[in-house]
C-alpha positions as CSV (number, residue, x, y, z in Angstrom):
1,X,-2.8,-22.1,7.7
2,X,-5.3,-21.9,4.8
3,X,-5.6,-23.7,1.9
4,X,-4.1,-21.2,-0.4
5,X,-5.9,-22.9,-3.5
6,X,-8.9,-22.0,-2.4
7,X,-9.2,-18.3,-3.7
8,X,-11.4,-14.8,-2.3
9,X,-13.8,-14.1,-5.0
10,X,-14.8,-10.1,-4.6
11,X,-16.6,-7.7,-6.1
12,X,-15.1,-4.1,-7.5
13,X,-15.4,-3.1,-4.0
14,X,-13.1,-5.9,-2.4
15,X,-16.4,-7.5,-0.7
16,X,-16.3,-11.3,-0.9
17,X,-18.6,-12.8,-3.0
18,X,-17.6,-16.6,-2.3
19,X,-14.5,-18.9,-2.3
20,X,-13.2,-20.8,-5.9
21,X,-10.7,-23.1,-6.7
22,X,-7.4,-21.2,-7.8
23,X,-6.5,-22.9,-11.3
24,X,-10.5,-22.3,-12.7
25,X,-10.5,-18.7,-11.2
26,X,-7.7,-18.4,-13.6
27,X,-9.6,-20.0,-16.2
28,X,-12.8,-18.4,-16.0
29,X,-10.5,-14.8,-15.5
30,X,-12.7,-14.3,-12.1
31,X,-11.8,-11.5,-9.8
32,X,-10.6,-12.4,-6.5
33,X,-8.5,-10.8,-3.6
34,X,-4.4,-11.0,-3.9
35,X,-1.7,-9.6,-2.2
36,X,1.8,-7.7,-3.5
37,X,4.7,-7.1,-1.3
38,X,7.4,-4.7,-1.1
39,X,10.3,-4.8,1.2
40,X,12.5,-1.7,1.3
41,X,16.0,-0.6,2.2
42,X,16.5,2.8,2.2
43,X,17.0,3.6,-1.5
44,X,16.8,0.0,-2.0
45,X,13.6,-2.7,-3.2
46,X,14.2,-6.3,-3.4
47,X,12.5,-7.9,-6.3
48,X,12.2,-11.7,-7.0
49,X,12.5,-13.2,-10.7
50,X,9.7,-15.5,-10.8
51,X,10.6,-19.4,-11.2
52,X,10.4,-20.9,-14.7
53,X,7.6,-23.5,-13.5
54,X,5.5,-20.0,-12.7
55,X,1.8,-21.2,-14.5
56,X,1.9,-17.2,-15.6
57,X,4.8,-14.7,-15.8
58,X,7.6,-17.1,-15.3
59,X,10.9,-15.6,-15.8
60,X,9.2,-12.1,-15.0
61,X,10.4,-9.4,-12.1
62,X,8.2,-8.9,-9.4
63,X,7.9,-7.5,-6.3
64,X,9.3,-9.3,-2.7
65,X,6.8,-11.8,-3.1
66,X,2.8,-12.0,-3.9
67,X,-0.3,-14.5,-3.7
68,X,-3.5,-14.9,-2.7
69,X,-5.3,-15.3,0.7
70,X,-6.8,-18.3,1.8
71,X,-10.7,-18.6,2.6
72,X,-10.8,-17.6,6.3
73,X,-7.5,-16.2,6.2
74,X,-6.7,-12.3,6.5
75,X,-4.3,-10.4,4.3
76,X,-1.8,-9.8,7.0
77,X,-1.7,-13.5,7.9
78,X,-1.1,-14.5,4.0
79,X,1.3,-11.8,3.2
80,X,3.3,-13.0,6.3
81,X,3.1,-16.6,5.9
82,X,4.1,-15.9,2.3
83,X,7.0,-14.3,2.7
84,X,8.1,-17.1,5.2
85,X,7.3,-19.5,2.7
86,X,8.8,-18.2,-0.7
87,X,11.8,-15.8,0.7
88,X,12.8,-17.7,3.9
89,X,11.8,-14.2,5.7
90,X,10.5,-13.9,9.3
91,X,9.8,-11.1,11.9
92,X,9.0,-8.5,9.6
93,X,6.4,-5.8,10.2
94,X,4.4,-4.6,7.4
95,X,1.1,-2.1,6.5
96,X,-0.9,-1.5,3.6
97,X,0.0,0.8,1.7
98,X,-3.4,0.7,-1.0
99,X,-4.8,-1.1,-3.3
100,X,-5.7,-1.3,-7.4
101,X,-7.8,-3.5,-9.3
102,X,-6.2,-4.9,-12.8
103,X,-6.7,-7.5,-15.0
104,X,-4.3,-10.2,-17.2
105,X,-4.9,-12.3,-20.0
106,X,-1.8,-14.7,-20.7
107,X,-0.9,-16.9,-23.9
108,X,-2.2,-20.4,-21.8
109,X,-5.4,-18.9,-22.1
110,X,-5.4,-17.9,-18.0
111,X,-6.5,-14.7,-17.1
112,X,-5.4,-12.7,-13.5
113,X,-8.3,-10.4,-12.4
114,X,-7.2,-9.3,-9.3
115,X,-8.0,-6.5,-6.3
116,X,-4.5,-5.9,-5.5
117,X,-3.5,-5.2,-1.7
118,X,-0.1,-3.8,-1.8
119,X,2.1,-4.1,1.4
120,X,5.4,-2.4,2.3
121,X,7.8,-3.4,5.0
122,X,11.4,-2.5,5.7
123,X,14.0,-5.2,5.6
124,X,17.9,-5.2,5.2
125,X,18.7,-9.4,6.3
126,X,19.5,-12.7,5.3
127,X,16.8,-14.1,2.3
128,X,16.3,-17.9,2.0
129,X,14.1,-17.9,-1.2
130,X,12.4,-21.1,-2.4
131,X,13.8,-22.6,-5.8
132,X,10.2,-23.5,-6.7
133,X,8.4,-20.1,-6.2
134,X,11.7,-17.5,-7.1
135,X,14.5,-17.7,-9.9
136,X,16.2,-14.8,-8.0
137,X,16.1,-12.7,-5.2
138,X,17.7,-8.9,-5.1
139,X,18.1,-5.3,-4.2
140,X,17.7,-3.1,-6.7
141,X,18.2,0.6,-6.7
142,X,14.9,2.7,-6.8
143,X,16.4,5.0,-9.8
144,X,17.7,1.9,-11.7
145,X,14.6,0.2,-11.6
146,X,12.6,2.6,-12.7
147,X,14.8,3.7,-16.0
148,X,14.8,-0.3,-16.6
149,X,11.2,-0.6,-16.1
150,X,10.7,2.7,-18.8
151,X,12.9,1.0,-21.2
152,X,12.0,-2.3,-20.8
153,X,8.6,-3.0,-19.6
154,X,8.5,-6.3,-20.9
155,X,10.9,-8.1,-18.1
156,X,8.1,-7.3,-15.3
157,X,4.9,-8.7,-14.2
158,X,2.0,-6.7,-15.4
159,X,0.9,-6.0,-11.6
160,X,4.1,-4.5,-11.1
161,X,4.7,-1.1,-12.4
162,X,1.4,-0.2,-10.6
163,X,2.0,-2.1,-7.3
164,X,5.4,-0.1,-7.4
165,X,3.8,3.4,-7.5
166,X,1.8,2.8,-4.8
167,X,4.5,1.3,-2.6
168,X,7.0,3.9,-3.3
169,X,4.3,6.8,-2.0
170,X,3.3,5.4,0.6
171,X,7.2,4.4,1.6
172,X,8.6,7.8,0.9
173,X,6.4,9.5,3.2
């Protein structure tokens, strides 16, 4: 395992550029590699609601889970580590489905600048998630969550709505 505070910096093209320390990577709004995950169920995603001791977008929807790989460590390592760690989910194939660059500024003055690798797996078991990491953990309808996320974009992570679209795509076909 990696030290997961130790972030990817990259350049527009995803090449690495060095390592950085995760809380001033925030602060300096740097752009480094990250990870979002999507696990399906037929019609079905399962979303977390971030933990209120989040240091960004506490109390936000997201997708299954998300972070950052280690220095030395690859995406597919992270994302399944990850998913271990915060949802208590194991055995799960997965495949990357694309990837988008966006950028964050929050209210306590940190700023996520990240190339997004989005992931998609297929999952319909028992969840385990950690108290510290996830609020809650459910499946939500594809068609529900998308009229929620039109009406209310404000209850979701800004990484989200985009993360979704490519997850979706590449899960419908």
């Amino acid at each position: 395992m990696s030290n997961v505070n130790d972030l990817i910096l990259v350049d527009l093209n995803d090449n690495e550029i060095g390592i950085g320390s995760k809380l001033p990577v925030h602060e300096k709004g740097q752009l480094h590699r990250a990870f979002s995950l999507f696990l399906f169920d037929g019609n079905r995603v399962l979303i977390q609601k971030r933990a209120s001791g989040k240091y960004h977008c506490a109390g936000l929807w997201a997708n299954t889970c998300c972070s950052h790989p280690g220095a030395g460590q690859s995406l597919e390592q992270a994302v399944i580590e990850r998913l271990g760690e915060e949802c208590g989910i194991t055995g799960v194939a997965v495949h990357e489905a694309g990837s988008f660059v966006y950028r964050a500024v929050f209210d306590n003055g940190l700023t996520e600048y990240e190339y997004d690798h989005v992931f998609v797996g297929e999952y319909n078991g028992e969840v385990n998630p950690n108290p510290e990491e996830i609020e809650e953990l459910k499946y939500v309808d594809m068609e529900e969550l998308k009229k929620d996320m039109l009406e209310c974009p404000g209850k979701y992570a800004p990484w989200f709505i985009t993360a979704l679209g490519i997850a979706e795509k590449d899960y419908a076909t």
